[in-house]
C-alpha positions in Angstrom: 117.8 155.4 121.5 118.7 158.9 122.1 122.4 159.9 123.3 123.2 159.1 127.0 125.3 160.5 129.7 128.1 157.9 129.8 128.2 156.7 126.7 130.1 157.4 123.4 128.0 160.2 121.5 126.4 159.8 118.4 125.4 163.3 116.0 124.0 163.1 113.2 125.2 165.7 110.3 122.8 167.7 109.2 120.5 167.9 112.1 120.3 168.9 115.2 121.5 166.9 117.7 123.1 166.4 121.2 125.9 165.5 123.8 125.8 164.9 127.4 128.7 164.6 129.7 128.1 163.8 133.1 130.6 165.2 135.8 131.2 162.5 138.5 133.5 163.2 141.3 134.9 160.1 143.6 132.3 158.2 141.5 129.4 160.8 143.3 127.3 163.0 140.9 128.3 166.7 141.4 125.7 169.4 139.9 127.0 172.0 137.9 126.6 175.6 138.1 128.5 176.5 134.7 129.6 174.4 131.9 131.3 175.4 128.6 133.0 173.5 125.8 135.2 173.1 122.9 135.1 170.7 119.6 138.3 169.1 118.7 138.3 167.4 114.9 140.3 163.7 114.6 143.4 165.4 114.4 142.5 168.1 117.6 142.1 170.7 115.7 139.4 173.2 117.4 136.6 173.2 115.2 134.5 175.2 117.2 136.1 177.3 120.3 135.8 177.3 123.9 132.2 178.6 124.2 129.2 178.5 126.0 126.6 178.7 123.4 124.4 175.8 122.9 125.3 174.2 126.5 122.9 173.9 129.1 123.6 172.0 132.5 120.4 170.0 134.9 122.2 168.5 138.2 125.5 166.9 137.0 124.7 166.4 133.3 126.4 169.2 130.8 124.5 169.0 127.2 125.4 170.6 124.4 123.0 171.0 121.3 124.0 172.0 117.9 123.2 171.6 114.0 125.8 169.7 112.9 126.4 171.1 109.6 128.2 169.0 106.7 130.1 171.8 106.0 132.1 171.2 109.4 132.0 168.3 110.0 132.8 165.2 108.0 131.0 161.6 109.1 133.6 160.2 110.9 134.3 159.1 113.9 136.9 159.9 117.3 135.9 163.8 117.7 136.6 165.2 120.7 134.2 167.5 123.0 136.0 168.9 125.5 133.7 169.8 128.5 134.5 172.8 131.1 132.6 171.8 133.9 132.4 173.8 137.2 131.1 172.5 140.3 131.8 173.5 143.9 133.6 176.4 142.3 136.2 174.5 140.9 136.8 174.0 137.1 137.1 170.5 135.9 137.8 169.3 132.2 136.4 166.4 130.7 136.5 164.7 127.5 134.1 162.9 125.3 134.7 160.9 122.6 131.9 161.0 119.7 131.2 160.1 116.4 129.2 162.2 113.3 127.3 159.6 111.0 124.5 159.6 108.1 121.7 158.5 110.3 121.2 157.5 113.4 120.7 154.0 114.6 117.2 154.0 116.5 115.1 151.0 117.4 111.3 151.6 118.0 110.6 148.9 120.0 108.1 150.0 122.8 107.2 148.3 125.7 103.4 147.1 124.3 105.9 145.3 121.5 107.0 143.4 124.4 104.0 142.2 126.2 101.8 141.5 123.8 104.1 138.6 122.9 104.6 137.8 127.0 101.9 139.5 129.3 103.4 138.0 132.0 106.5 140.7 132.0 105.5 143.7 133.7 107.1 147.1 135.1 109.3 146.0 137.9 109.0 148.2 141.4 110.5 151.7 141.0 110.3 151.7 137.6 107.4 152.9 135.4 108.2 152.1 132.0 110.3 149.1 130.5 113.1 151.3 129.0 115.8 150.6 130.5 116.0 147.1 129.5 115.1 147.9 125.7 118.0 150.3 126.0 120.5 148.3 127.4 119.8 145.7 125.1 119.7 148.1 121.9 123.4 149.3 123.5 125.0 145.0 123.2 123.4 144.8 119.5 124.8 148.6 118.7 128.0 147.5 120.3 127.8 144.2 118.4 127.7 145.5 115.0 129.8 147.9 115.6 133.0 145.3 116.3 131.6 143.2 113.3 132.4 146.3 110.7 135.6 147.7 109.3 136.5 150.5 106.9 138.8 150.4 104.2 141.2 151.4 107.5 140.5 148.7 109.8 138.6 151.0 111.5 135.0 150.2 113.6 132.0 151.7 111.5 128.8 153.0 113.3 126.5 150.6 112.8 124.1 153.6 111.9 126.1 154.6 109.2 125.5 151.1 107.3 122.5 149.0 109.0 119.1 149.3 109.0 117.7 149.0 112.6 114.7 147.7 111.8 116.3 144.4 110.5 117.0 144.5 114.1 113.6 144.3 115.5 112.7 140.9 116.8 116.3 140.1 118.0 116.0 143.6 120.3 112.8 142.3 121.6 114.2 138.5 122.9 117.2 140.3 124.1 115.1 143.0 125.9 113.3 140.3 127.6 116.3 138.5 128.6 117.8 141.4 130.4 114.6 141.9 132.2 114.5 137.6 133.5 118.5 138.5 134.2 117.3 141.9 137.0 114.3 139.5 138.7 116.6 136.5 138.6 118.4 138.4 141.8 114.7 138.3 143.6 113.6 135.2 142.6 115.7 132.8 143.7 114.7 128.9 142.7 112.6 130.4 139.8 113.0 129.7 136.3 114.2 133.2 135.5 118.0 132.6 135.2 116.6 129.8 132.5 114.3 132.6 130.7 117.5 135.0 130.8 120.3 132.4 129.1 117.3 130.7 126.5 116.4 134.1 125.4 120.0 135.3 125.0 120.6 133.1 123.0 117.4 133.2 120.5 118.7 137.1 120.2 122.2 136.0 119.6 121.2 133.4 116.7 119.0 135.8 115.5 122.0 138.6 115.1 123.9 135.7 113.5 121.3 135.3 111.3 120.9 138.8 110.0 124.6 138.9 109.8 125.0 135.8 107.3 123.2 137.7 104.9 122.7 141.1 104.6 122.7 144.4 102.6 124.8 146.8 103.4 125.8 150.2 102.9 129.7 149.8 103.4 130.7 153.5 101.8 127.1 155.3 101.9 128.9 158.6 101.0 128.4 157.5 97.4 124.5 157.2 98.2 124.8 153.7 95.9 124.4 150.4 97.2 126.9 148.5 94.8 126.4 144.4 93.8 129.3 144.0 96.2 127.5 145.4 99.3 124.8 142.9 99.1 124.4 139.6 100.4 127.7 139.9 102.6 128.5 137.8 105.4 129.7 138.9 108.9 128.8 136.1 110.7 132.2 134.6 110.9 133.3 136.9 113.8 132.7 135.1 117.0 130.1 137.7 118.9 130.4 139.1 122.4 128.5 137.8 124.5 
């Protein structure tokens, strides 16, 4: 899943990538006529300036798109954009927290994954795709693995930076199923939908579990080794979110 007004960003060094920051003003969308911004290292150093270049604005969403070179920037995470939003003709300044890792932590589940293992879901009214339930699910595993892992400083790890999403797969799919049973639970009042919500949760959540009891991975993927004693590890004995 691509970066989101919102949420924490993700870039990935080396390529070229994006962040959105969405100006919200007494919790109403305000559209910008100019945006600018700055890039602040861990420390708040300015890696890059106050500038304009690279930052485009669509209603009340400021993007800014950039190669993210190695030579700048190290994979790590708590940079800082700082966004210079103006709106209304006032100036406003925002900042976004994001994070610069190896790769990127995608899931390619599409919505034929979906139904052809339950025709009976289908695109709810107003909407015309099932995305935003594959994404919000993809967002609770992203945010689950990231809690699991630690650096050598305590620190969360992006789970892109050391998973392989596609160990992910199946578990997406039940928990993108359950989030759709938890939206027409609301409409459906008496159904079994509340019941198809909590039992498919769960199959997602034993399947994360399961993945996590066993499982390669790529704790310090700067050395481009996988090492005997990233193999097989277990992080399954932190209790999960739910």
């Amino acid at each position: 899943m691509s970066n989101r007004a919102g949420q924490r960003g993700t870039v990935v060094r080396g390529e070229q990538d994006s962040l959105h920051y969405r100006l919200m003003l007494d919790d109403v969308e305000s559209t910008l006529t100019a945006a600018e911004v700055a890039i602040l290292d861990t420390n708040g150093n300015a890696i890059v300036a106050r500038t304009g270049t690279g930052v485009t604005t669509s209603g009340a969403v400021a993007t800014y798109t950039r190669t993210w070179s190695a030579s700048s920037f190290e994979i790590e995470d708590g940079f800082r954009a700082v966004f210079y939003l103006t709106s209304g003709g006032v100036e406003y300044t925002r900042r976004l927290y994001f994070d610069v890792v190896i790769r990127a932590f995608h899931s390619q589940l599409s919505d034929s994954d979906i139904t052809e293992v339950n025709p009976y879901i289908e695109t709810l009214s107003g909407q015309t795709s099932l995305a935003s339930f594959r994404r919000e699910a993809w967002r609770q595993i992203s945010d689950t693995l990231r809690q699991r892992l630690q650096d050598r400083n305590f620190r969360s790890v992006n789970p892109g930076n050391v998973f392989y999403p596609e160990q992910f797969f199946e578990a997406h799919r039940l928990l993108s199923m359950s989030r759709y049973y938890f939206a027409t639970s609301f409409a459906s009042a008496g159904s079994e939908d509340w019941d198809k919500y909590v039992a498919l949760r769960e199959q997602a959540n034993a399947l994360i579990d399961q993945q996590l009891s066993k499982i390669d991975v790529d704790l310090y993927p700067a050395d481009g080794r996988l090492e005997p004693q990233e193999r097989g590890r277990n992080y399954s004995g932190i209790g999960l979110v739910r």
